[in-house]
N, C-alpha and C positions, 0 to 999 in steps of 0.2 A: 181385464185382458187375461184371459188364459194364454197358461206357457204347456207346450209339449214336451217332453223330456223323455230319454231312453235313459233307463236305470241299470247296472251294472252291479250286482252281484260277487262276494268274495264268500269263499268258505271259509266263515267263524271260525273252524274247528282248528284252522287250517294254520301251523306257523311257518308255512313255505310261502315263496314268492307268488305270486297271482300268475295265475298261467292261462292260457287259453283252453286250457284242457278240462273236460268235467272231471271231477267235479267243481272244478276253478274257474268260475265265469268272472272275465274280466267285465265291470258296467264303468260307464263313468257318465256323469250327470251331464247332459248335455240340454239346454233349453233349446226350443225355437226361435230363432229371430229373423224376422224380415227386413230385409234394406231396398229400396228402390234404387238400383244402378242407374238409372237415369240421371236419377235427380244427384246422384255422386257424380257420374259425367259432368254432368252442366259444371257443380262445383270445382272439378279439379281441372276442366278447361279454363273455366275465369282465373283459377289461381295462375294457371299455366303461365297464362297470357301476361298477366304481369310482376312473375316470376324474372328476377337476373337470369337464371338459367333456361328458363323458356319449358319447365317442367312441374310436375306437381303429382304428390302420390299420398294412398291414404289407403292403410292396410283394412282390408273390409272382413277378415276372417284369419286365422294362424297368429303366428307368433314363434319366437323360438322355441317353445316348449310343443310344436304341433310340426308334424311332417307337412301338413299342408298348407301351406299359404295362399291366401288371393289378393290382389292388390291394385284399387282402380288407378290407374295413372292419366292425367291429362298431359298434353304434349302439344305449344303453339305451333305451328306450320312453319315448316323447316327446319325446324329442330332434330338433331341424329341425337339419339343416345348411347352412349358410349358400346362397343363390341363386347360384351359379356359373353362367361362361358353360362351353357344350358349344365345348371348343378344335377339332373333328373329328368324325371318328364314334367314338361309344362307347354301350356296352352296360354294364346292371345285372342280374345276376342275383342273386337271391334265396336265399343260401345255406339261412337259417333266417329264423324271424318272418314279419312281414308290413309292408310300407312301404308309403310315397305318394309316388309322383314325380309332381313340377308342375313344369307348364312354358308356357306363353305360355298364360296362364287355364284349362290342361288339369290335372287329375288323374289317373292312376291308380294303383289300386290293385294292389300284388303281391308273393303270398307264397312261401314255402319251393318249388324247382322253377323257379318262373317267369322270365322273358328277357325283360326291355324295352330295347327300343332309344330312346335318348334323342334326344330331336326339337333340331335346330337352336334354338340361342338358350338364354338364359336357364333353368335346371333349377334344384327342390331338392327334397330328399329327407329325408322325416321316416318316422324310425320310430312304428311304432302298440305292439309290443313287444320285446324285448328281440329286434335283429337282426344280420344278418351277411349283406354282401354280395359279390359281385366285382362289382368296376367295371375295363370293359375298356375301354382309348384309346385311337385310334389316330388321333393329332394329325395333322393336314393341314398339308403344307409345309414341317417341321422336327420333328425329335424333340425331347422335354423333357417335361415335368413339367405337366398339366395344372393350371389354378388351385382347381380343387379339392382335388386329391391335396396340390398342395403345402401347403394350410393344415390337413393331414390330419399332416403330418408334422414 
């Protein structure tokens, strides 16, 4: 199996901070990796489903040490999960099923295929039936753990 990796460069010479500047190329070793969202779908809607809380999450990319987070979430049908604030920008797509994100007295509706980009302020998101999403973050300011994700985990 070949890995693809972007390599990142520091000046040797250099006892300053890494900067983005030449001559100071920041690299950082990055591999490829493929995951099938589907096949995390299927799984974290069976977890859902026989979950006490009626939820199921499995970070598929980020961490605290990453501004970005992804994270597939399964959710059984009828289930609201709790009104979180949006930490940044972040995106829901709709792996399987069909949900409701609300947000500042807004609804919409969005099923299997579709991309909502979630509005500043206050969001939550109920499944209608049994679903699986990717929720993507990209917190403003610091990397870490959205307060959604984290009550996810």
């Amino acid at each position: 199996m070949s890995c693809l990796t972007q390599s990142l460069i520091l000046d040797p010479d250099s006892n300053r901070r890494p900067s983005l500047e030449p001559p100071h190329r920041l690299i950082v070793e990055a591999p490829m990796k493929k995951f099938s969202l589907t096949a995390l779908a299927r799984t974290q809607i069976r977890q859902a489903i026989v979950a006490p809380a009626g939820r199921s999450a499995s970070t598929v990319f980020g961490g605290h040490e990453h501004t970005m987070r992804q994270t597939v979430i399964g959710i059984k049908a009828s289930v609201t999960l709790q009104e979180h604030e949006n930490p940044g920008e972040a995106t829901v797509m709709v792996l399987s099923g069909r949900i409701t994100l609300t947000s500042n007295g807004d609804s919409w509706e969005a099923r299997t295929g579709d991309l909502l980009l979630m509005p500043a302020g206050r969001s939550q998101l109920s499944a209608i039936e049994d679903s699986a999403v990717l929720l993507s973050v990209a917190k403003l300011g610091r990397p870490g753990v959205s307060e959604l994700e984290s009550d996810l985990t």
